[in-house]
VOFI-875484 format. One line per 5 residues: number of its first residue (from 1); their letters; for each residue x, y, z of N, C-alpha, C. Coordinates in nm, 2 decimals, decimal comma. Layout:
NUM = a = X/Y/Z/X/Y/Z/X/Y/Z  ...
END
This chain:
1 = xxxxx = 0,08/-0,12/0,00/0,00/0,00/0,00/0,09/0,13/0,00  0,21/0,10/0,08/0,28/0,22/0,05/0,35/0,27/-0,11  0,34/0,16/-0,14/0,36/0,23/-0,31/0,27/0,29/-0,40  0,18/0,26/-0,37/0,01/0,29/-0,40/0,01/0,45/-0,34  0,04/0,48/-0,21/0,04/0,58/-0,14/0,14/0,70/-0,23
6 = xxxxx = 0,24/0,67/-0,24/0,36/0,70/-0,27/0,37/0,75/-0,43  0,27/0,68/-0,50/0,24/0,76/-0,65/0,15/0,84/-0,68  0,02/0,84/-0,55/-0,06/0,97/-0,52/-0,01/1,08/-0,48  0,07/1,05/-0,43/0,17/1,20/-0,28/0,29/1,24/-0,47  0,34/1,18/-0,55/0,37/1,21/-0,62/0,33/1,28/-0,76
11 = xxxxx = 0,20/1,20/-0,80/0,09/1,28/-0,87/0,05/1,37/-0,84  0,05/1,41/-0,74/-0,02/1,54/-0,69/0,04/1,64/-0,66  0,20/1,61/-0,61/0,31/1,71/-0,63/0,30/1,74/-0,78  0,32/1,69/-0,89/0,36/1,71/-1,02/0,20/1,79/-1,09  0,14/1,80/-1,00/-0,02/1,87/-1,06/-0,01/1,97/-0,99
16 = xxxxx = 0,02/1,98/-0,90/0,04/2,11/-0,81/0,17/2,23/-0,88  0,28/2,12/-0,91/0,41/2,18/-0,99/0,34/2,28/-1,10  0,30/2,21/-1,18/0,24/2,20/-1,29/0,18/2,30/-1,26  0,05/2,32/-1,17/-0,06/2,45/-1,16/0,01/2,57/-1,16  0,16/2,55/-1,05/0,20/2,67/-1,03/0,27/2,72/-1,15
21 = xxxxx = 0,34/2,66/-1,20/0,40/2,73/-1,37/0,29/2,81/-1,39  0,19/2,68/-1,46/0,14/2,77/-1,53/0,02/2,89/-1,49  0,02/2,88/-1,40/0,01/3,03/-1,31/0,12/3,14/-1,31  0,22/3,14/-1,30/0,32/3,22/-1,30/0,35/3,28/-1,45  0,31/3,15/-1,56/0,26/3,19/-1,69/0,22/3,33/-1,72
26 = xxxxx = 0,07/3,31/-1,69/-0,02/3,32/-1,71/-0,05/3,46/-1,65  0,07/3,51/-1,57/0,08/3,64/-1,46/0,15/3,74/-1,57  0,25/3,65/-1,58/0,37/3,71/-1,70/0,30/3,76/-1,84  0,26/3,68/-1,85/0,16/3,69/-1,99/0,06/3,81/-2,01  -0,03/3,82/-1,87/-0,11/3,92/-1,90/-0,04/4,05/-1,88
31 = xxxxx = 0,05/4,02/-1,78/0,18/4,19/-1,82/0,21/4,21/-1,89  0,24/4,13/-2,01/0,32/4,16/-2,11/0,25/4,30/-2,23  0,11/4,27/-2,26/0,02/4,36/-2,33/0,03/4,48/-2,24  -0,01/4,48/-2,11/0,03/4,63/-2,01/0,12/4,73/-2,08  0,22/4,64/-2,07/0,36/4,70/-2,11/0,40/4,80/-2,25
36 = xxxxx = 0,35/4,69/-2,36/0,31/4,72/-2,47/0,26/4,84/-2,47  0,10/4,83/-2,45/-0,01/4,94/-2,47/0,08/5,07/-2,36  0,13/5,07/-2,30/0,21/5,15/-2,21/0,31/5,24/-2,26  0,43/5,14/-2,35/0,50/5,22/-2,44/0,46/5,28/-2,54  0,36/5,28/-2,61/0,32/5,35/-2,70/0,25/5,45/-2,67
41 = xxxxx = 0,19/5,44/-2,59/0,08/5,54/-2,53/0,22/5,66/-2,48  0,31/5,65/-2,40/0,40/5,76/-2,41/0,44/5,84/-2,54  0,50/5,76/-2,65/0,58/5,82/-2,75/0,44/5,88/-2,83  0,33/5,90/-2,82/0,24/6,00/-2,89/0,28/6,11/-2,82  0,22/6,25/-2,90/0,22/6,36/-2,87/0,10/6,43/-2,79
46 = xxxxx = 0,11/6,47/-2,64/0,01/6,47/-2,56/-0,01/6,63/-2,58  -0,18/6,65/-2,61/-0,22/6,79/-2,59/-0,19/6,83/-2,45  -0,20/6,98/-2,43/-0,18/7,03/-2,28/-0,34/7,00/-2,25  -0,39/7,01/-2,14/-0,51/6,98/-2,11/-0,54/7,12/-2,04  -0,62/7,16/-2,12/-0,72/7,24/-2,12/-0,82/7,31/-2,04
51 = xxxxx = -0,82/7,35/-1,93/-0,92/7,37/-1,79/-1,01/7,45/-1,82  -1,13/7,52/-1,76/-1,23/7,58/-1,77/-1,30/7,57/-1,92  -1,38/7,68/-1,87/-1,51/7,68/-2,01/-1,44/7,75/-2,16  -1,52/7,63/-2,25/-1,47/7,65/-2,36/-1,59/7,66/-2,41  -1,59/7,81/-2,52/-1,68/7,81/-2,62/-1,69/7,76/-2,76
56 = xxxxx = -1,72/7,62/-2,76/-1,73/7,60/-2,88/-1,83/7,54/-2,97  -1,83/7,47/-3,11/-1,94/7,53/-3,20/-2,07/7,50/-3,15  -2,06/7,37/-3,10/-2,23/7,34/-3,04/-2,27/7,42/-2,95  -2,21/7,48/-2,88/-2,23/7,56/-2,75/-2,28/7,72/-2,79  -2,22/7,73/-2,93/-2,29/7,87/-3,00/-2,38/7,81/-3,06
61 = xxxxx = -2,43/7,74/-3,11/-2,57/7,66/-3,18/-2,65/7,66/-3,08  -2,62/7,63/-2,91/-2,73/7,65/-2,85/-2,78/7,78/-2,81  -2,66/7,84/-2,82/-2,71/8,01/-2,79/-2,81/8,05/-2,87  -2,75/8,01/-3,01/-2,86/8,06/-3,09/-2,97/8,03/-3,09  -2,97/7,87/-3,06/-3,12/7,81/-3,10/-3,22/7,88/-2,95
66 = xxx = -3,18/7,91/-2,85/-3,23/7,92/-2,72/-3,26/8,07/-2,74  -3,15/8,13/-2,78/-3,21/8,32/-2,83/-3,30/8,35/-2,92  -3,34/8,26/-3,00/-3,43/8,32/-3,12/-3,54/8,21/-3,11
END
């Protein structure tokens, strides 16, 4: 029975081994796109961002449509 015992306690290490890779995979893996989408997103050219009220063309369309 102890050998019987002994290829369970070993199956189950090598499924557990196994899970953990490909876990550790699978970590790696979805970083990898982050990274990606990350460098590129720098090397564009970023507008200055813009604060308060801006008049623009819909905003005069409503003026008008609301004044007359």
């Amino acid at each position: 029975m102890t050998g019987k015992k002994q290829k369970v306690i070993n199956s189950r290490r090598n499924f557990l081994r196994g899970s953990v890779i490909a876990g550790a995979g699978t970590v790696v893996a979805s970083g990898l796109p982050a990274a990606a989408v990350a460098s590129t997103t720098t090397d564009l050219e970023e507008k200055p961002v813009e604060e308060g009220y801006h008049l623009t063309k819909h905003i005069l369309d409503y003026y008008k449509s609301a004044a007359g």
